[in-house]
N, CA, C and O atoms as a Tripos MOL2 file, in Angstrom:
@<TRIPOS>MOLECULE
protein
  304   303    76     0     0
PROTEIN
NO_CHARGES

@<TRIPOS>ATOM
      1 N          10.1130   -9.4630   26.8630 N.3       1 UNK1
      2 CA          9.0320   -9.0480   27.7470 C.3       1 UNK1
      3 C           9.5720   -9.0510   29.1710 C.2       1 UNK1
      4 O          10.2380  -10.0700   29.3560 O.2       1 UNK1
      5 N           9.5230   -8.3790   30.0810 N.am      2 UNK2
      6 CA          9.6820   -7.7720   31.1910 C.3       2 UNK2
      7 C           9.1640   -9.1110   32.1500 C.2       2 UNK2
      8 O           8.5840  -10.0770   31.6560 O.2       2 UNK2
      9 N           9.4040   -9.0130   33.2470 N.am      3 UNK3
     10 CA          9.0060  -10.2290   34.0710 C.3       3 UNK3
     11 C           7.9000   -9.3970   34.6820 C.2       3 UNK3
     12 O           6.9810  -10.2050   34.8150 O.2       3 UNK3
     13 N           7.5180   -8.3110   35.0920 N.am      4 UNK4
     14 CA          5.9640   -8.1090   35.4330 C.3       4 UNK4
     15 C           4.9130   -7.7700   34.6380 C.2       4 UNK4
     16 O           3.7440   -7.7420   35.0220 O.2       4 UNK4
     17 N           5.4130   -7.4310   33.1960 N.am      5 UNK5
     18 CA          4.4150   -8.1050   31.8670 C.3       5 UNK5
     19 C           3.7460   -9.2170   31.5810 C.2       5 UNK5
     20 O           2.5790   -9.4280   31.2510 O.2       5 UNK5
     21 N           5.1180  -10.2160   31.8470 N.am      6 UNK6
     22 CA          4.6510  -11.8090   32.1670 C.3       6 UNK6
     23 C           3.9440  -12.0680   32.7570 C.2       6 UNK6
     24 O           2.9750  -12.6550   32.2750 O.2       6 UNK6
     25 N           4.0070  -11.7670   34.2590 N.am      7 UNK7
     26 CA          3.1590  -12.1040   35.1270 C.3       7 UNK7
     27 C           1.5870  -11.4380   34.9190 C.2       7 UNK7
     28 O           0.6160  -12.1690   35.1160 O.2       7 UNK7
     29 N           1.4330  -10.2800   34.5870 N.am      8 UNK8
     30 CA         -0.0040   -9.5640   33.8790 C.3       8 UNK8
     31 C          -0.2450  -10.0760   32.7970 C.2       8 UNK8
     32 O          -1.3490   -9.9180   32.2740 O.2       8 UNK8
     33 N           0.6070  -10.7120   32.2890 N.am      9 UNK9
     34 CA         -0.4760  -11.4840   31.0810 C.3       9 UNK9
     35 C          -0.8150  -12.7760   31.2960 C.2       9 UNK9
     36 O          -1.4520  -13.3820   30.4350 O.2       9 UNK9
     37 N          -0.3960  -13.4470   32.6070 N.am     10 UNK10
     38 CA         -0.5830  -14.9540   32.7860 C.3      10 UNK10
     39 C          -1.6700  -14.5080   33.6620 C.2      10 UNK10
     40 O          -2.5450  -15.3530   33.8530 O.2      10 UNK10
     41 N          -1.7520  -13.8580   33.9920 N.am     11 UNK11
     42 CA         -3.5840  -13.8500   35.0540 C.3      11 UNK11
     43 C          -4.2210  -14.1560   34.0620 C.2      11 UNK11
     44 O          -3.8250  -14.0890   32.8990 O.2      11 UNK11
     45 N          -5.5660  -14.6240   34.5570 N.am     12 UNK12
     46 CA         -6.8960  -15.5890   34.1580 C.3      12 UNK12
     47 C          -7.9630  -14.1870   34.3450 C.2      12 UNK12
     48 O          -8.3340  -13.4060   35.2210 O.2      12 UNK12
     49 N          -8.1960  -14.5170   32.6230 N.am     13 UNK13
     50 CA         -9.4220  -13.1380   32.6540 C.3      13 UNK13
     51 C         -11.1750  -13.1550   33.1120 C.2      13 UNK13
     52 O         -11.9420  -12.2940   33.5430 O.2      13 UNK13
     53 N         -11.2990  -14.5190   32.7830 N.am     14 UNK14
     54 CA        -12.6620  -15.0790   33.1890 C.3      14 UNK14
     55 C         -12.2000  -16.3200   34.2780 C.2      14 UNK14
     56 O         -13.1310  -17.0980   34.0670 O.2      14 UNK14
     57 N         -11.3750  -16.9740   35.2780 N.am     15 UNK15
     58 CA        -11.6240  -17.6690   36.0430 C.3      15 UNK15
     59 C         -13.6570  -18.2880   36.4390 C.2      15 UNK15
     60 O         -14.6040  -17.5160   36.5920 O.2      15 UNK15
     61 N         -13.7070  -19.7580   36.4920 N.am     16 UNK16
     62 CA        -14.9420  -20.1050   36.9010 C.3      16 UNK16
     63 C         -14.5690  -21.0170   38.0140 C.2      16 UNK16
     64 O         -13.5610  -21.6850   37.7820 O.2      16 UNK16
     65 N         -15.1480  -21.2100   39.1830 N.am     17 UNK17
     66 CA        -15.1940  -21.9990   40.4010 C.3      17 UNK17
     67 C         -16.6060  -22.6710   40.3880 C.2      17 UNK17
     68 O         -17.5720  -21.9240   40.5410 O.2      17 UNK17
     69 N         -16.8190  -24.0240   40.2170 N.am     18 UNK18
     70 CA        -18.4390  -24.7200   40.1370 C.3      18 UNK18
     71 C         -17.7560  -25.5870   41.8800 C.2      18 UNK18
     72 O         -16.7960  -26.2880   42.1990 O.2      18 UNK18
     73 N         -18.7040  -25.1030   42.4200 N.am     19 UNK19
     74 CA        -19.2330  -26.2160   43.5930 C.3      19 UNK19
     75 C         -19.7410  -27.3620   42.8700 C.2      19 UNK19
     76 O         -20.5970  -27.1830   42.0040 O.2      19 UNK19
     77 N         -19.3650  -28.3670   43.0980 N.am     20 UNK20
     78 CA        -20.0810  -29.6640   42.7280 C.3      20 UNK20
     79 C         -20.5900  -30.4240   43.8840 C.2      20 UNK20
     80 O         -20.7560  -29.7940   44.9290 O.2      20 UNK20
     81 N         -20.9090  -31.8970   43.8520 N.am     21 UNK21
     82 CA        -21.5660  -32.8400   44.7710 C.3      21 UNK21
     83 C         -20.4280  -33.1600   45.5560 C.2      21 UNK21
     84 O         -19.2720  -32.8950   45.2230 O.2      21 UNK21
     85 N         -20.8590  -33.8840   46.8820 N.am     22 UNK22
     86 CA        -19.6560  -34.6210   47.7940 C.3      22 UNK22
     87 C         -18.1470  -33.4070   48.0050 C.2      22 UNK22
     88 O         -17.0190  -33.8690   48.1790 O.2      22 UNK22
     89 N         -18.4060  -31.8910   47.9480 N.am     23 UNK23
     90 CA        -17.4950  -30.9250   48.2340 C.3      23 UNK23
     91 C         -16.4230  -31.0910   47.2650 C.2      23 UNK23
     92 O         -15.2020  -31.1370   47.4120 O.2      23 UNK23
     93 N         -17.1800  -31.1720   46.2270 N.am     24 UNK24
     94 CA        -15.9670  -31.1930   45.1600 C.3      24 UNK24
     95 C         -15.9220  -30.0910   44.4380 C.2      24 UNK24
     96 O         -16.9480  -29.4180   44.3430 O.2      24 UNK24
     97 N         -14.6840  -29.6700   43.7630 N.am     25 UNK25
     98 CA        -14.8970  -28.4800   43.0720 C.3      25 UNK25
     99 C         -13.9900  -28.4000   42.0110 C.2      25 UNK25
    100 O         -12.8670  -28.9050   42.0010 O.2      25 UNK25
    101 N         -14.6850  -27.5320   40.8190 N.am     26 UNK26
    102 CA        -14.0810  -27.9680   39.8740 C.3      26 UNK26
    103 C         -13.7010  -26.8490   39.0310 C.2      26 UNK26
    104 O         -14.7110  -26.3440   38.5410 O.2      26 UNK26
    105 N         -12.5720  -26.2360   38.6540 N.am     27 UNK27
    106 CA        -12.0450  -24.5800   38.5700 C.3      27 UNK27
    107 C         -11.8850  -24.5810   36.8720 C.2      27 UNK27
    108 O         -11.6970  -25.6790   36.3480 O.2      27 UNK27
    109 N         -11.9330  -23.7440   36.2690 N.am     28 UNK28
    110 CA        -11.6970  -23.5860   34.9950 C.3      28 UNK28
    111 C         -10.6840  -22.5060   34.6510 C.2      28 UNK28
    112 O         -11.3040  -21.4450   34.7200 O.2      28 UNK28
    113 N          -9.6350  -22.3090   34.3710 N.am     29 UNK29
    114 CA         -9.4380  -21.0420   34.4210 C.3      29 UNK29
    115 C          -9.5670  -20.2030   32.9850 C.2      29 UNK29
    116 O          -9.1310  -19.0590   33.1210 O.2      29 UNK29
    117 N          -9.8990  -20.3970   32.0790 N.am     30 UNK30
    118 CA        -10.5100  -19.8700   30.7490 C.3      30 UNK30
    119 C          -8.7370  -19.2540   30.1580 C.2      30 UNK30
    120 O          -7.7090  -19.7350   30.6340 O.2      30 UNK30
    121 N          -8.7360  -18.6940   29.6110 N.am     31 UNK31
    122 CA         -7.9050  -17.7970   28.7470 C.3      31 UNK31
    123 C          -6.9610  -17.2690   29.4510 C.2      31 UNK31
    124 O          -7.0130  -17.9320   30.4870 O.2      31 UNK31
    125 N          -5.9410  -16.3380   29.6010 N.am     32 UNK32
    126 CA         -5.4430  -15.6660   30.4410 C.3      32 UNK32
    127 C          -5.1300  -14.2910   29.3920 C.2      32 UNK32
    128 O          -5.1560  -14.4550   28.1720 O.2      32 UNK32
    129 N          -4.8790  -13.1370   29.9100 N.am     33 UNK33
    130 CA         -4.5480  -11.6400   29.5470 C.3      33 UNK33
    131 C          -3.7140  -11.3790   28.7700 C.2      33 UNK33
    132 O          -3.5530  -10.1860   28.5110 O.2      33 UNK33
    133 N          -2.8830  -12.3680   28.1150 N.am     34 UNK34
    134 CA         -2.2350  -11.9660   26.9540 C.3      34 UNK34
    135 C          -3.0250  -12.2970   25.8330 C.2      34 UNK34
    136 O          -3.1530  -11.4960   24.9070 O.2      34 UNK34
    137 N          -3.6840  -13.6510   25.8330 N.am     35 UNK35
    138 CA         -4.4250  -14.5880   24.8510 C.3      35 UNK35
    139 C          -5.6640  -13.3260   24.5850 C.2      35 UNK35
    140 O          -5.8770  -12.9910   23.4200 O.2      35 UNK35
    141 N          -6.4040  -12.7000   25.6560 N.am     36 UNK36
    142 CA         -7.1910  -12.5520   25.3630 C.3      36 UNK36
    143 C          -7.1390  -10.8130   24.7700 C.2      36 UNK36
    144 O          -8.0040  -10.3970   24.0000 O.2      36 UNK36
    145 N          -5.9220   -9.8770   25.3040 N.am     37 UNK37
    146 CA         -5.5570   -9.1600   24.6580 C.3      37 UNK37
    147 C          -5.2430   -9.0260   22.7770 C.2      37 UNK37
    148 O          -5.3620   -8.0820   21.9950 O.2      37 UNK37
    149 N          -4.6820  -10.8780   22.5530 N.am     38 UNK38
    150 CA         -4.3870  -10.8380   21.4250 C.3      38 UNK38
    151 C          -5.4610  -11.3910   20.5460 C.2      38 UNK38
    152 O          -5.4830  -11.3680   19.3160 O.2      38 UNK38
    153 N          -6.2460  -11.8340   21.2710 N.am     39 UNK39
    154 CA         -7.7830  -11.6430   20.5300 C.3      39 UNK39
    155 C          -8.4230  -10.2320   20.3940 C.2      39 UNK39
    156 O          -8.7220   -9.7030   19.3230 O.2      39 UNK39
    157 N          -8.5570   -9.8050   21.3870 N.am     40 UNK40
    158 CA         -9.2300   -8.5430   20.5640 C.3      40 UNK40
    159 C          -8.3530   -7.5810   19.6010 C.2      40 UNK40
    160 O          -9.0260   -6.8670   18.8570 O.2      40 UNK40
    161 N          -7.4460   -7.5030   19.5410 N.am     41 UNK41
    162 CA         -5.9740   -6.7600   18.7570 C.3      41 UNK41
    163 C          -6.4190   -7.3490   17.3000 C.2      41 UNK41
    164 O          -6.6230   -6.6640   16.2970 O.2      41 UNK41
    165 N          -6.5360   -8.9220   17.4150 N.am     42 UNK42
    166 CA         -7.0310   -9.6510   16.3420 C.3      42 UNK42
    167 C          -7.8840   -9.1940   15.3310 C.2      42 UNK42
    168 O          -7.8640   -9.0630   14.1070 O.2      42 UNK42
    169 N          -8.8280   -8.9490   16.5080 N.am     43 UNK43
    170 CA        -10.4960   -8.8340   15.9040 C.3      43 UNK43
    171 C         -10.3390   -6.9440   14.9970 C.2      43 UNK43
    172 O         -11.1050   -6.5580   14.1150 O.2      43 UNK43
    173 N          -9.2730   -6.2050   15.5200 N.am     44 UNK44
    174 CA         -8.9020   -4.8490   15.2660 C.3      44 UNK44
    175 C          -8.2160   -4.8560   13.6580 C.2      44 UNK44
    176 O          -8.5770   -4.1580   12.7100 O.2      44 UNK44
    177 N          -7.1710   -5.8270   13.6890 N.am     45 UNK45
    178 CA         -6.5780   -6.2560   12.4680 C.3      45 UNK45
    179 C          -7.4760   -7.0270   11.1580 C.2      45 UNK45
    180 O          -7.1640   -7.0650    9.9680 O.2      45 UNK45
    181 N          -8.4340   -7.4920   11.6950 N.am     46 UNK46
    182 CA         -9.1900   -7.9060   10.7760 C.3      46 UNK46
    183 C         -10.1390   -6.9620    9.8670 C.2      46 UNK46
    184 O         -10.1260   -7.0010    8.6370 O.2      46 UNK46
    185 N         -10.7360   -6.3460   10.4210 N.am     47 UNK47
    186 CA        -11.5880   -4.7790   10.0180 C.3      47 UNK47
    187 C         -10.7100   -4.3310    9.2050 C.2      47 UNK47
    188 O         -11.6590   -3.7780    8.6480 O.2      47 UNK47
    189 N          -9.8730   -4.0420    8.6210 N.am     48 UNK48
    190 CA         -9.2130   -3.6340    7.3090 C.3      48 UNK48
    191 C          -8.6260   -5.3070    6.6820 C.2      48 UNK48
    192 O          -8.2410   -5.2420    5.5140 O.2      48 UNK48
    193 N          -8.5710   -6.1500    7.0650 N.am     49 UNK49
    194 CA         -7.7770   -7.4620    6.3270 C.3      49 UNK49
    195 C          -8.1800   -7.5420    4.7140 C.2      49 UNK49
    196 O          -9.3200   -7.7390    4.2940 O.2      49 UNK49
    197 N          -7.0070   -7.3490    3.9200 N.am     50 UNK50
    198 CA         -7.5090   -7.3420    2.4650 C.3      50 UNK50
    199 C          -6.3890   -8.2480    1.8580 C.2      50 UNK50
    200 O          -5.4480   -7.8060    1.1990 O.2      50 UNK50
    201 N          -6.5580   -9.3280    2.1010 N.am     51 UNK51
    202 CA         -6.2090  -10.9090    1.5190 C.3      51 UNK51
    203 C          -4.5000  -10.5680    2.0830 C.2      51 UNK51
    204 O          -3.4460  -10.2400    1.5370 O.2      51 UNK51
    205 N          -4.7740  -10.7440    2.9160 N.am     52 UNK52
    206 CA         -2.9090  -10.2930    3.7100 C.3      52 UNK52
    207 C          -3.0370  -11.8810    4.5280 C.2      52 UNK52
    208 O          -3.9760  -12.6220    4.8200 O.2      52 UNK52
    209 N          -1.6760  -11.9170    4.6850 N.am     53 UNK53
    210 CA         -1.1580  -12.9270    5.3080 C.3      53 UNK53
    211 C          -1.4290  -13.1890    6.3900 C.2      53 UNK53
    212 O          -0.9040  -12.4990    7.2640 O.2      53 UNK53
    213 N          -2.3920  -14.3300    6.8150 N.am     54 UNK54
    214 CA         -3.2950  -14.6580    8.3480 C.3      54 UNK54
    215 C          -1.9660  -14.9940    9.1880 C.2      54 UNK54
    216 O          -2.2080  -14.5500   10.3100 O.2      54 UNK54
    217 N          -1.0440  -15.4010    9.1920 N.am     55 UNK55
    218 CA         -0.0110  -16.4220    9.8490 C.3      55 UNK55
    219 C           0.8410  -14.7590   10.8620 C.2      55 UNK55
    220 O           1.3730  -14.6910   11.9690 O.2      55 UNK55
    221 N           0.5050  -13.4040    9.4840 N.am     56 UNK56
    222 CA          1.4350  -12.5270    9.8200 C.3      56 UNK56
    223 C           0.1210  -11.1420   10.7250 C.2      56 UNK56
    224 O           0.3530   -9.9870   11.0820 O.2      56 UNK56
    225 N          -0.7980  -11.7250   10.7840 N.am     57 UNK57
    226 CA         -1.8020  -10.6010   11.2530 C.3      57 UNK57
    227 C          -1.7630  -11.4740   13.0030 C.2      57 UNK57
    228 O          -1.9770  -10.9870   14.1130 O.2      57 UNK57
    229 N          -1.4470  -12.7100   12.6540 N.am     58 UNK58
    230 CA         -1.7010  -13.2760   14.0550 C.3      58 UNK58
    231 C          -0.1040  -13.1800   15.0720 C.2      58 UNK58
    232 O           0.0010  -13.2070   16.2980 O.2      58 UNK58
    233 N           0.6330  -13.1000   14.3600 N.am     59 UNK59
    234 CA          1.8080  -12.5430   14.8980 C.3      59 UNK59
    235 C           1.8390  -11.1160   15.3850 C.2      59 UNK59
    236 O           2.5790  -10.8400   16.3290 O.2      59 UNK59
    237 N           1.1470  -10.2520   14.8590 N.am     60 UNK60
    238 CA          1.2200   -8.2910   15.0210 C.3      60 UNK60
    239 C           0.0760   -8.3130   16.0650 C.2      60 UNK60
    240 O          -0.0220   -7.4460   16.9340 O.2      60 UNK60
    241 N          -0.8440   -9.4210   15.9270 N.am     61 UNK61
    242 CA         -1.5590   -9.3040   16.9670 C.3      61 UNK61
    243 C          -1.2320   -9.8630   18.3290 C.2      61 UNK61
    244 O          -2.0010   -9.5640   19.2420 O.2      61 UNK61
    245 N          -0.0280  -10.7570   18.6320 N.am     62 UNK62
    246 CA          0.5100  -11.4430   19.5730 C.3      62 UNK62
    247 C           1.7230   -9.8140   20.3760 C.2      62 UNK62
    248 O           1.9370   -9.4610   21.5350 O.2      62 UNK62
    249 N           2.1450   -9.3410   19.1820 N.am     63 UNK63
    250 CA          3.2330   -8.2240   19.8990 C.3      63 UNK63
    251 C           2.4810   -6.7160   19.7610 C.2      63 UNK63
    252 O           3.2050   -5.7260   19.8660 O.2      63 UNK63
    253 N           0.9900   -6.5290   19.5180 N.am     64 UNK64
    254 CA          0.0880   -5.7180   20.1640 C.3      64 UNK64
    255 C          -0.2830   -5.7710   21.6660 C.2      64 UNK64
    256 O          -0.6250   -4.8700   22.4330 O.2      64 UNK64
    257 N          -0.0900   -7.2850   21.8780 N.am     65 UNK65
    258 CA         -0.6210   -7.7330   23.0130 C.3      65 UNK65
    259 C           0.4320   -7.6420   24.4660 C.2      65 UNK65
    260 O           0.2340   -7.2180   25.6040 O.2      65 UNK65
    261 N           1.5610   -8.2360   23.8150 N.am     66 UNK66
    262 CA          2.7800   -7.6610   24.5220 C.3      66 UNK66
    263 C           2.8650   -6.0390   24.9370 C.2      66 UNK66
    264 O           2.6210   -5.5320   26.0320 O.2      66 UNK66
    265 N           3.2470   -5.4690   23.8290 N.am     67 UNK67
    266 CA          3.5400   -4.3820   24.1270 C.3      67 UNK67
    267 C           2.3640   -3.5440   25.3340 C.2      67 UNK67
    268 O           2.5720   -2.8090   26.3000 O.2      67 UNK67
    269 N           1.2820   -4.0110   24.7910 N.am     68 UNK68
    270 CA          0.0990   -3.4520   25.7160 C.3      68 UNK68
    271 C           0.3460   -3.9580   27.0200 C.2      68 UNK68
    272 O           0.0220   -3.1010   27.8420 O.2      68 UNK68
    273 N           0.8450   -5.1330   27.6320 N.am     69 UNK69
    274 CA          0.9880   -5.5200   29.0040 C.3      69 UNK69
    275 C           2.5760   -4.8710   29.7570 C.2      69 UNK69
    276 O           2.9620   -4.9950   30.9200 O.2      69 UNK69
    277 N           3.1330   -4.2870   28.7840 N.am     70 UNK70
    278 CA          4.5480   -4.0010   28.8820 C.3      70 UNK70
    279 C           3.9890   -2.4230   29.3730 C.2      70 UNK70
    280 O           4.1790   -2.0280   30.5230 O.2      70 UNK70
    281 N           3.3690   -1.6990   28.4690 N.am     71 UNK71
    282 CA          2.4360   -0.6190   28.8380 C.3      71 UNK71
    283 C           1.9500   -0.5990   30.0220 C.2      71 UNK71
    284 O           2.0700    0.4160   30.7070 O.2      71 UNK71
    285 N           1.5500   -1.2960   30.3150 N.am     72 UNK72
    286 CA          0.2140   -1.2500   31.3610 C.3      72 UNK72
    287 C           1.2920   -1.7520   33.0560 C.2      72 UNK72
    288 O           1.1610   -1.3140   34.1990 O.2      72 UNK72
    289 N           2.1780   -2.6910   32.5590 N.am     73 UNK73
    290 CA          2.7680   -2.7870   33.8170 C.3      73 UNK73
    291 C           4.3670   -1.6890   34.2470 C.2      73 UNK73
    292 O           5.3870   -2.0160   34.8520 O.2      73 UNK73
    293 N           4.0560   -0.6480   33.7600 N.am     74 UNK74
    294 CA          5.0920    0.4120   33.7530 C.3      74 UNK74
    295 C           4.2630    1.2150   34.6830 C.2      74 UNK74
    296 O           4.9500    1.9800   35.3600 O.2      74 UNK74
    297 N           2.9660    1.2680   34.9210 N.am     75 UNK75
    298 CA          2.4190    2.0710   35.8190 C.3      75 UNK75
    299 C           2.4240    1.8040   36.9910 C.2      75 UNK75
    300 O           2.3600    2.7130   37.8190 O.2      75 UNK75
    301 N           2.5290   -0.0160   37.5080 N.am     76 UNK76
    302 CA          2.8100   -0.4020   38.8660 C.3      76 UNK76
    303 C           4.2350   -0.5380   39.5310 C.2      76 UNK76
    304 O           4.3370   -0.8800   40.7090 O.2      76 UNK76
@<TRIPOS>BOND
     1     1     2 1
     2     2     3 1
     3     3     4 2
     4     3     5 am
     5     5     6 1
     6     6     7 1
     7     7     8 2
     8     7     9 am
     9     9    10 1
    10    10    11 1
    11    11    12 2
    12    11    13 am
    13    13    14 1
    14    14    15 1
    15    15    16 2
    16    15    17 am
    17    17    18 1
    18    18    19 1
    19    19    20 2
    20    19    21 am
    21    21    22 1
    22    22    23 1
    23    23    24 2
    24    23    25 am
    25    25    26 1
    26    26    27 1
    27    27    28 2
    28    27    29 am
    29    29    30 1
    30    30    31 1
    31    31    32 2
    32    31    33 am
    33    33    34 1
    34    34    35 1
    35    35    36 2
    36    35    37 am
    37    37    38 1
    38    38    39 1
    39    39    40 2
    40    39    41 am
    41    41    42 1
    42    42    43 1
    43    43    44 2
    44    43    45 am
    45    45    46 1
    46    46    47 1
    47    47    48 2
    48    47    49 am
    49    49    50 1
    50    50    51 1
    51    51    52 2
    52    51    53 am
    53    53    54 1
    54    54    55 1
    55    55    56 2
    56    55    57 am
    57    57    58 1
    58    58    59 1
    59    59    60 2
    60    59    61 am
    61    61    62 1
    62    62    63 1
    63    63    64 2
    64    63    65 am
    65    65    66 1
    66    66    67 1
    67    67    68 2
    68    67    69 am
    69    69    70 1
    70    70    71 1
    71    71    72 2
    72    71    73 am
    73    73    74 1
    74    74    75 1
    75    75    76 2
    76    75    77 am
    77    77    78 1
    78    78    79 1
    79    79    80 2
    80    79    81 am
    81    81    82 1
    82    82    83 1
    83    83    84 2
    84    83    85 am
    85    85    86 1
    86    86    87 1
    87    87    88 2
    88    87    89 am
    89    89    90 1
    90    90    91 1
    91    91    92 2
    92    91    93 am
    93    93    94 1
    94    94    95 1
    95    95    96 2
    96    95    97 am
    97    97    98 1
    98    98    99 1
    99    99   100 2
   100    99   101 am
   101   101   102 1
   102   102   103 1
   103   103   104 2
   104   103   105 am
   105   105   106 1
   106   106   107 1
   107   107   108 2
   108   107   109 am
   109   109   110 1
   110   110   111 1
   111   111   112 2
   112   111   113 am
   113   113   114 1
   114   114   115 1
   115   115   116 2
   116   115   117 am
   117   117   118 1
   118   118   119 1
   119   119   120 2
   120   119   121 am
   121   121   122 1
   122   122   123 1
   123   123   124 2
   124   123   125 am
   125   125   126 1
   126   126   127 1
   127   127   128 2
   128   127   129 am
   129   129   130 1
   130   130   131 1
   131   131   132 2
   132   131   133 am
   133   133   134 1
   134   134   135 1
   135   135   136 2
   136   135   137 am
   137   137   138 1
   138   138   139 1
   139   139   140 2
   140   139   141 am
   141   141   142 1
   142   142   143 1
   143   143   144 2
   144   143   145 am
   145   145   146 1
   146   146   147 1
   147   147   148 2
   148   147   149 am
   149   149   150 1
   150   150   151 1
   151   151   152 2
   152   151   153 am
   153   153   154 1
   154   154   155 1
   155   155   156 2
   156   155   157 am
   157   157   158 1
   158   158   159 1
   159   159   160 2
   160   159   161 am
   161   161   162 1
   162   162   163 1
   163   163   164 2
   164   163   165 am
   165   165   166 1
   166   166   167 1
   167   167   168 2
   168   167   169 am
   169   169   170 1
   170   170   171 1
   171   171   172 2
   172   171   173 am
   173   173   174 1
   174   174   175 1
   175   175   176 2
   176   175   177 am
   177   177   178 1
   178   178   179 1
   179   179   180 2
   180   179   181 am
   181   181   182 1
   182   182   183 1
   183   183   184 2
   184   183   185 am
   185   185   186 1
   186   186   187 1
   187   187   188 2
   188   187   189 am
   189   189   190 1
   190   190   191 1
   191   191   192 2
   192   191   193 am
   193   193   194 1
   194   194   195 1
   195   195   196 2
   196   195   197 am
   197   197   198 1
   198   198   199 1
   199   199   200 2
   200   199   201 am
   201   201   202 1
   202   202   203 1
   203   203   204 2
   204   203   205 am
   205   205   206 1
   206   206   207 1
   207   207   208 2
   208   207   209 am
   209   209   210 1
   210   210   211 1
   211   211   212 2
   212   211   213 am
   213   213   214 1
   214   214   215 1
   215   215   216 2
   216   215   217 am
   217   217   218 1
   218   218   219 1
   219   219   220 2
   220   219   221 am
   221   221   222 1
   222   222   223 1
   223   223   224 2
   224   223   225 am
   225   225   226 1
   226   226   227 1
   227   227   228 2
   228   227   229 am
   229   229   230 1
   230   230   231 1
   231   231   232 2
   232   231   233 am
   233   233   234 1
   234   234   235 1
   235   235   236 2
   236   235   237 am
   237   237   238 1
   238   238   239 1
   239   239   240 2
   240   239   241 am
   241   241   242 1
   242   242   243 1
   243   243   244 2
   244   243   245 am
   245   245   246 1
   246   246   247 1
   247   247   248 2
   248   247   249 am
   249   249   250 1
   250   250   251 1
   251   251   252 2
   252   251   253 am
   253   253   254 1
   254   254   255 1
   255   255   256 2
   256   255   257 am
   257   257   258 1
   258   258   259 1
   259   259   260 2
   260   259   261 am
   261   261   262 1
   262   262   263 1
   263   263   264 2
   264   263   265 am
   265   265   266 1
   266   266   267 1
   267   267   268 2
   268   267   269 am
   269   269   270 1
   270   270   271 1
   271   271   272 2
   272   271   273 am
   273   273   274 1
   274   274   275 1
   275   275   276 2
   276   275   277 am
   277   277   278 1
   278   278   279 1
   279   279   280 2
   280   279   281 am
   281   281   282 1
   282   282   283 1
   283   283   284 2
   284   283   285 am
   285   285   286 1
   286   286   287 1
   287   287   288 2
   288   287   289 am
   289   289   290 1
   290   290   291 1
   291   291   292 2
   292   291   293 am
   293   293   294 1
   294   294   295 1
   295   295   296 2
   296   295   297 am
   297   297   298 1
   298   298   299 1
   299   299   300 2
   300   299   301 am
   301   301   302 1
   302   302   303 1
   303   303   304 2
@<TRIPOS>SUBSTRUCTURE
     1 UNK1         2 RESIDUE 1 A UNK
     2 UNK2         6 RESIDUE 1 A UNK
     3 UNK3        10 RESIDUE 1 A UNK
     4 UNK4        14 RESIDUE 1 A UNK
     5 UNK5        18 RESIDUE 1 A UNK
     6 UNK6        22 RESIDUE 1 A UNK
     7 UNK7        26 RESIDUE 1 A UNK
     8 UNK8        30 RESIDUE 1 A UNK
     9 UNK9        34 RESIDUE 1 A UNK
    10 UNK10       38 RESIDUE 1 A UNK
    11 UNK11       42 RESIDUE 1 A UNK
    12 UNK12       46 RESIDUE 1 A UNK
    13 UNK13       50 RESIDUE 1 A UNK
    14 UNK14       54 RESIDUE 1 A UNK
    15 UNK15       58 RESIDUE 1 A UNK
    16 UNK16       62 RESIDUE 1 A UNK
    17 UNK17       66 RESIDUE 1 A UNK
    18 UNK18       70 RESIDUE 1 A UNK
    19 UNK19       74 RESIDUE 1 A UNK
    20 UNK20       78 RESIDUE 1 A UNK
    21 UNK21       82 RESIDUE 1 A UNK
    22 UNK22       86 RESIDUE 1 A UNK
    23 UNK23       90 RESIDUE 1 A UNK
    24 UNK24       94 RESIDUE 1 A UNK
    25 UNK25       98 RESIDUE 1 A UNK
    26 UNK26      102 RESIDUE 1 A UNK
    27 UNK27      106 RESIDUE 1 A UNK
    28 UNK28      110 RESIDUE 1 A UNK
    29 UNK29      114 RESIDUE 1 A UNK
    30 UNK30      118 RESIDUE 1 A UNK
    31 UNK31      122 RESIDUE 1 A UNK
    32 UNK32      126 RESIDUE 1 A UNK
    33 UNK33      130 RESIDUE 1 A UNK
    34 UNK34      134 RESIDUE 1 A UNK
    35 UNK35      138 RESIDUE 1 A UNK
    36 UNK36      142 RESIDUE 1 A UNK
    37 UNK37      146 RESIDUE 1 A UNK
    38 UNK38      150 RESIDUE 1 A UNK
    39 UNK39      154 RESIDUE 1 A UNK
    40 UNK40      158 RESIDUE 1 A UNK
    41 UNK41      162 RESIDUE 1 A UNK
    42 UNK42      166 RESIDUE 1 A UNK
    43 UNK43      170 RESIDUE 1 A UNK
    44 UNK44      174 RESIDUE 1 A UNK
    45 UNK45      178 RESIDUE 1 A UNK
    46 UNK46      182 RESIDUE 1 A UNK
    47 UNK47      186 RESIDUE 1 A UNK
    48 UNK48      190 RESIDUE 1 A UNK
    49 UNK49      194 RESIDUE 1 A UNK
    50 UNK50      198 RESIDUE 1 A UNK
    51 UNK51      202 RESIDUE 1 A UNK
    52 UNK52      206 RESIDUE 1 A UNK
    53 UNK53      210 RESIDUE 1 A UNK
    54 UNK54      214 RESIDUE 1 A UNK
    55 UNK55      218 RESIDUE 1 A UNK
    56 UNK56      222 RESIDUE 1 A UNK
    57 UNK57      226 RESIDUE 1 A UNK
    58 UNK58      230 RESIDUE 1 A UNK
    59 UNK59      234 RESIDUE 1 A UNK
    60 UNK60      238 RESIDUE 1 A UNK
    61 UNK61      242 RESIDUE 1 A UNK
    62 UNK62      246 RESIDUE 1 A UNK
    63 UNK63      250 RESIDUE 1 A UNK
    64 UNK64      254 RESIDUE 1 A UNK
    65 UNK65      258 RESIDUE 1 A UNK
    66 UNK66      262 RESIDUE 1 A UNK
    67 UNK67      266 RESIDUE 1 A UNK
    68 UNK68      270 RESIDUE 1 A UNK
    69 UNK69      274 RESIDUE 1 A UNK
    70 UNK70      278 RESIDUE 1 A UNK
    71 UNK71      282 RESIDUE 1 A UNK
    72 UNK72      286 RESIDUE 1 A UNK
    73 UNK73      290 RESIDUE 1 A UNK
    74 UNK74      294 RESIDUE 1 A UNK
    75 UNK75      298 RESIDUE 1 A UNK
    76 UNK76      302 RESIDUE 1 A UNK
């Protein structure tokens, strides 16, 4: 993977910032853009899944996810 793939898939897709009491604050950063790429890729591979190997659908869905950020950062 490319080093500005990397970096587009380590951004935070849902970031949350809560103000709390006494100026405290407390950040979440949820998932980041590869994880959540390879969830929905997931959810794509599953819609045909007919007793196939989970270990190997979650792998095709990890280098769907790649390739898509490898894609996407060829345009910047």
């Amino acid at each position: 993977m490319t080093k500005k793939a990397k970096e587009r898939g380590e951004q935070n897709v849902y970031p949350l910032k809560i103000d709390g009491e006494n100026d405290s604050v407390m950040i979440h950063y949820g998932m980041n853009l590869r994880e959540y790429y390879a969830g929905l890729a997931m959810q794509g591979l599953f819609t045909n899944h007919r007793n196939e190997d989970i270990a190997a659908l979650a792998s095709d869905a990890v280098r769907i996810a790649d390739a898509l950020l490898e894609e996407l950062s060829k345009d910047e």
